[in-house]
C-alpha positions as CSV (number, residue, x, y, z in Angstrom):
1,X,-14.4,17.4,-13.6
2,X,-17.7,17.5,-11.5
3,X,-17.4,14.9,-9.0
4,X,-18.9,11.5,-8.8
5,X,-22.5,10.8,-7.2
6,X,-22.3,9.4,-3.9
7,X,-24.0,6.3,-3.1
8,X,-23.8,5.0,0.8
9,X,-24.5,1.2,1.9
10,X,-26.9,0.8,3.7
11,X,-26.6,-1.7,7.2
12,X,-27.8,-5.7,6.6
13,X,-27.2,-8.9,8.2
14,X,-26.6,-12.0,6.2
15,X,-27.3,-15.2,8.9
16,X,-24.5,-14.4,11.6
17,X,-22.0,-11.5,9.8
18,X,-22.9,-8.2,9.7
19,X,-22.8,-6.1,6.2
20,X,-23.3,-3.5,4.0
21,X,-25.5,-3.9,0.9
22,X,-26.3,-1.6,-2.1
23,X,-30.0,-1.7,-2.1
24,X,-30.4,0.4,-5.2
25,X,-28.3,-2.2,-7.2
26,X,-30.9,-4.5,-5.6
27,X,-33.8,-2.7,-7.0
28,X,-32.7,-1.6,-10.0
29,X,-30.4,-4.3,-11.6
30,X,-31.5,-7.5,-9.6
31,X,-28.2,-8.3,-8.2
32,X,-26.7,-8.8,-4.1
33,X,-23.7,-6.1,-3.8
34,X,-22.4,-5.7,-0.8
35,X,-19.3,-6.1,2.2
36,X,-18.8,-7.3,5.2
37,X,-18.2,-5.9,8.2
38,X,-15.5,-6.0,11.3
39,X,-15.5,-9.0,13.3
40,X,-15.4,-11.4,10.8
41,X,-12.0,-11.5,8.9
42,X,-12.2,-13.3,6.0
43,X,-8.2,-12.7,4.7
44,X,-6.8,-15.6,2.9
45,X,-3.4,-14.6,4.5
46,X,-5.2,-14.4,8.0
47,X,-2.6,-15.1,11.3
48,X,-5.7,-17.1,12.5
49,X,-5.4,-20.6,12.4
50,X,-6.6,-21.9,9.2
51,X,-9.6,-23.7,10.0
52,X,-11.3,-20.8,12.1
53,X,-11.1,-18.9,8.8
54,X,-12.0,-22.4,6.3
55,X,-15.1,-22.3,9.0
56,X,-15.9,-18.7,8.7
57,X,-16.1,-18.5,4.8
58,X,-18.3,-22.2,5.1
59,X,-21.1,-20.3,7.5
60,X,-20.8,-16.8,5.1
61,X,-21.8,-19.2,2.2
62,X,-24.5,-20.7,4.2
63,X,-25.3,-17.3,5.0
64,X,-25.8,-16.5,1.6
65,X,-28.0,-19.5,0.5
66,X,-30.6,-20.6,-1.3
67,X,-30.0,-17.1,-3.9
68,X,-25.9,-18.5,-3.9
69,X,-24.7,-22.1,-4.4
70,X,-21.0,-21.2,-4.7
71,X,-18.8,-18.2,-3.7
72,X,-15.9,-17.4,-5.9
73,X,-12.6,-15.7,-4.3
74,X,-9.1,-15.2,-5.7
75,X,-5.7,-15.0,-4.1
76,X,-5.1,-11.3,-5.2
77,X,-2.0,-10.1,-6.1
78,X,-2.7,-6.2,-7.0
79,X,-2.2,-7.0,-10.5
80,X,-4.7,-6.7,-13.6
81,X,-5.5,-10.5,-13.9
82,X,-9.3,-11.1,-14.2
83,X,-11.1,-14.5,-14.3
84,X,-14.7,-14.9,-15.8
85,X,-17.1,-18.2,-14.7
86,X,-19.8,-19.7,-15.7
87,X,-19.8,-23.1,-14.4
88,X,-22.6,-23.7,-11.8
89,X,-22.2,-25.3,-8.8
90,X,-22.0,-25.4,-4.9
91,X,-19.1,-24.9,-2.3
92,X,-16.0,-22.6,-2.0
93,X,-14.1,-21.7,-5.3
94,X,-10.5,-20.1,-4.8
95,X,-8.1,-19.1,-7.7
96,X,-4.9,-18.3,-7.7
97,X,-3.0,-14.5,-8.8
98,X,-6.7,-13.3,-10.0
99,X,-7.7,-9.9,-9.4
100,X,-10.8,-9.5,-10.3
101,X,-13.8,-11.8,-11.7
102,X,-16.9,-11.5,-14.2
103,X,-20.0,-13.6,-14.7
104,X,-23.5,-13.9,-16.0
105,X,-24.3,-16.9,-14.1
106,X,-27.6,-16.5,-11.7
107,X,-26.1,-18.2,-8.3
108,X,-22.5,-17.4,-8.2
109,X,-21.3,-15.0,-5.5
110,X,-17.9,-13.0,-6.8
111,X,-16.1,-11.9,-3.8
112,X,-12.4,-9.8,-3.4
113,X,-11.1,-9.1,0.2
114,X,-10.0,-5.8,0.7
115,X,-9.1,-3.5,3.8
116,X,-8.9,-0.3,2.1
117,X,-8.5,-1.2,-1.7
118,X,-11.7,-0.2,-3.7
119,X,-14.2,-3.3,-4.8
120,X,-15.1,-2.1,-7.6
121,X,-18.7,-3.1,-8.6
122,X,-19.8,-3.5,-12.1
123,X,-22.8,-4.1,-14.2
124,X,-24.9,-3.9,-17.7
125,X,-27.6,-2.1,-17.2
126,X,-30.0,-4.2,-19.2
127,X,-27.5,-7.4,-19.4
128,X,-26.5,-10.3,-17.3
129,X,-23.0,-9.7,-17.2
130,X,-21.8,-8.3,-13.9
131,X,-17.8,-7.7,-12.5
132,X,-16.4,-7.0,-9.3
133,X,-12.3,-5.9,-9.1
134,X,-9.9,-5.3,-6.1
135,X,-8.6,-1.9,-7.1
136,X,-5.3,-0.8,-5.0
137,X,-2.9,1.6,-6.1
138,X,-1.4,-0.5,-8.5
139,X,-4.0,-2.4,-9.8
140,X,-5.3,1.4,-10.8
141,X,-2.0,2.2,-12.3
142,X,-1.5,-1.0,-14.5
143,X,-4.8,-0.1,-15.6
144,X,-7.4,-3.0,-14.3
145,X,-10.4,-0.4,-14.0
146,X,-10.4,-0.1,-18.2
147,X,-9.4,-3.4,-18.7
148,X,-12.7,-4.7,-16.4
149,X,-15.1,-2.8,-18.3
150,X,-14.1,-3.7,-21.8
151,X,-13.9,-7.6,-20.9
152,X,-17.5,-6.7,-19.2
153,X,-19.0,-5.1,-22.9
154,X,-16.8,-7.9,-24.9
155,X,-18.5,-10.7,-23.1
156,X,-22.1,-8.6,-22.9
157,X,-21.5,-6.9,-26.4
158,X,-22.1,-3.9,-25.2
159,X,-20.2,-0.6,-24.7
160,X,-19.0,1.3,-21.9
161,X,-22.2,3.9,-21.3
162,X,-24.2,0.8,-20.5
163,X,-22.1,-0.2,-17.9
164,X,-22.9,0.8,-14.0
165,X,-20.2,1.0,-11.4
166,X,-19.8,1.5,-8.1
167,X,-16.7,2.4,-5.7
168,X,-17.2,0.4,-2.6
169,X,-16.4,0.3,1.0
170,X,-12.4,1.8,1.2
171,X,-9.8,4.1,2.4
172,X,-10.5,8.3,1.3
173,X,-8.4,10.6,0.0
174,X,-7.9,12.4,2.8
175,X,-6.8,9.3,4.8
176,X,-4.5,7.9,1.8
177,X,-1.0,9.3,1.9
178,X,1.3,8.4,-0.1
179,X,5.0,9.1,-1.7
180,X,5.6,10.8,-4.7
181,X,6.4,7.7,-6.5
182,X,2.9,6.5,-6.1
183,X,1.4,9.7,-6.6
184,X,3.3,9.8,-9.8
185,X,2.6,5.7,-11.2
186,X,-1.6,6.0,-10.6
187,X,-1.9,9.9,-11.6
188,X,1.1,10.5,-14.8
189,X,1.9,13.7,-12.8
190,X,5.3,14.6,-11.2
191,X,4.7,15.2,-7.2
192,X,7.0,16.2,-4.5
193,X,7.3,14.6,-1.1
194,X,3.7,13.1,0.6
195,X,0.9,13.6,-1.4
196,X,-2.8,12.6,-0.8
197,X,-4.6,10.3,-3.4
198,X,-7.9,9.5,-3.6
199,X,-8.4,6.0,-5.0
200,X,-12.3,6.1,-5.5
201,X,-12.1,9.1,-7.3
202,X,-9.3,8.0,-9.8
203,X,-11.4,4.7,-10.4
204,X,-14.4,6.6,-11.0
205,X,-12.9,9.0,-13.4
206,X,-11.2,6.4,-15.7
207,X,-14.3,4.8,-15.9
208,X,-15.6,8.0,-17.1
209,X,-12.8,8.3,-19.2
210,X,-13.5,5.0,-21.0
211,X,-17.4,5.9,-21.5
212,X,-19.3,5.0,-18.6
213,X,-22.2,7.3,-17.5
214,X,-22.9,5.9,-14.3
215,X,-20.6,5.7,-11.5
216,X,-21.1,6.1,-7.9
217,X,-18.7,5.8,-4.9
218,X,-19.5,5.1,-0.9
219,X,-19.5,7.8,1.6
220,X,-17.8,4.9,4.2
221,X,-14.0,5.1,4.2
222,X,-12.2,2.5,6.4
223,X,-9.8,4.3,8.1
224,X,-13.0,6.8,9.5
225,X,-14.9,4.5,10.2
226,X,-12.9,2.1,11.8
227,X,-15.1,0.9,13.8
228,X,-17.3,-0.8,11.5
229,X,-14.8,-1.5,8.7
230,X,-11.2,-3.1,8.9
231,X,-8.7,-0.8,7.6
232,X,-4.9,-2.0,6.7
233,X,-3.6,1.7,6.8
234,X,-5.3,2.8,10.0
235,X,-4.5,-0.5,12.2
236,X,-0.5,-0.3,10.9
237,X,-0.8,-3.6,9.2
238,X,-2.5,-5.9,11.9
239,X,-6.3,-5.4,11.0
240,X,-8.1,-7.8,9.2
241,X,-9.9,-8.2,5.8
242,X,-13.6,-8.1,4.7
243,X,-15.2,-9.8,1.6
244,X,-16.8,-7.6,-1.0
245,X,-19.9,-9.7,-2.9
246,X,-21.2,-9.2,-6.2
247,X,-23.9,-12.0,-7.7
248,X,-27.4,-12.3,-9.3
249,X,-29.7,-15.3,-7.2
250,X,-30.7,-17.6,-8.1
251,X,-34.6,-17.7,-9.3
């Protein structure tokens, strides 16, 4: 299968946080994609006390005004769970087991944390319906990659080839080792002993698999470029987690 195109984001700064935005998405589909960056962890499980982080996601929202009145966050539970909103508004929204959200509301700012899971980014090419999904290992497995884009052309009433997607900021393959029971639940292949999987690539070619035309991934992987990105794998554990953003502003 001829691999996917490559799509790299490109350095911004959003008030006080340093990110990574698509600028092509930007361009071409009128929507903010992007991730933060080290320095400002945003987990929802962070061992920082609770009101540096409370404080952190309030300035990232300020950050992100007047184009987004409300950011929209889940505590993510690498299952297949995805949540769609269309109620305006303004402040901090956080829901509970959700994996993966959709909208086609100007002003609402999806976001998932990850720290070398894929955000996966997706939108209708001539729609307002966009989707962003936290894509680990098992989340791939139990299938939440074809179950994001048919919610995505249900609720546009579209089909898959008019879908775009995009494999963010996250581990590569050749930095992701894993057993052979792993290897074995995402792939359907029998593996022996350590085996290195490549998550982008696996999102990108059941997306192909279930019709879609266009979909890129990032040349950044977290555990490379450590320096810029937080990486779960790479730190042992201990590192910390950016917010990947997905939303259309607000006219």
């Amino acid at each position: 299968m001829t691999p996917p195109q490559e799509l790299r984001e490109a350095p911004a700064v959003r008030g006080e946080f340093r990110c990574h935005e698509l600028a092509a998405w930007a361009a071409d589909l009128g929507v903010v994609a992007g991730i933060t960056s080290r320095g400002a962890d945003f987990g929802l499980s962070s061992t920082e006390p609770t009101n540096a982080v409370l404080d952190r996601w309030r300035r990232f929202r300020m950050a992100m005004r007047p184009g987004f009145g409300t950011a929209i966050v889940g505590h993510q539970c690498h299952g297949t769970t995805l949540a769609t909103h269309q109620t305006p508004g303004s402040g901090w929204r956080v829901e509970d087991d959700i994996d993966g959200h959709l909208t086609s509301q100007p002003g609402l700012l999806l976001g998932v944390t990850v720290a070398d899971c894929v955000p996966v980014y997706l939108a209708q090419e001539t729609g307002p319906w966009i989707g962003l999904l936290h894509a680990g290992w098992r989340g791939i497995a139990a299938g939440i990659v074809e179950r994001g884009i048919s919610r995505l052309c249900e609720l546009g009433a579209c089909v898959p080839s008019d879908v775009v997607i995009h494999c963010g900021v996250s581990i590569c393959g050749s930095c992701y080792e894993v057993g052979s029971e792993v290897y074995e639940a995402v792939n359907g292949e029998s593996a022996l002993g350590q085996r290195q999987l490549d998550l982008r690539a696996l999102v990108a070619g059941r997306a192909r698999q279930s019709g879609v035309r266009r979909a890129t991934v990032t040349t950044w992987c977290t555990a490379h470029d450590h320096g810029t990105f937080y990486s779960h794998r790479r730190s042992g554990g201990t590192d910390g987690r950016m917010v990947a953003y997905l939303g259309r502003p607000s006219p």
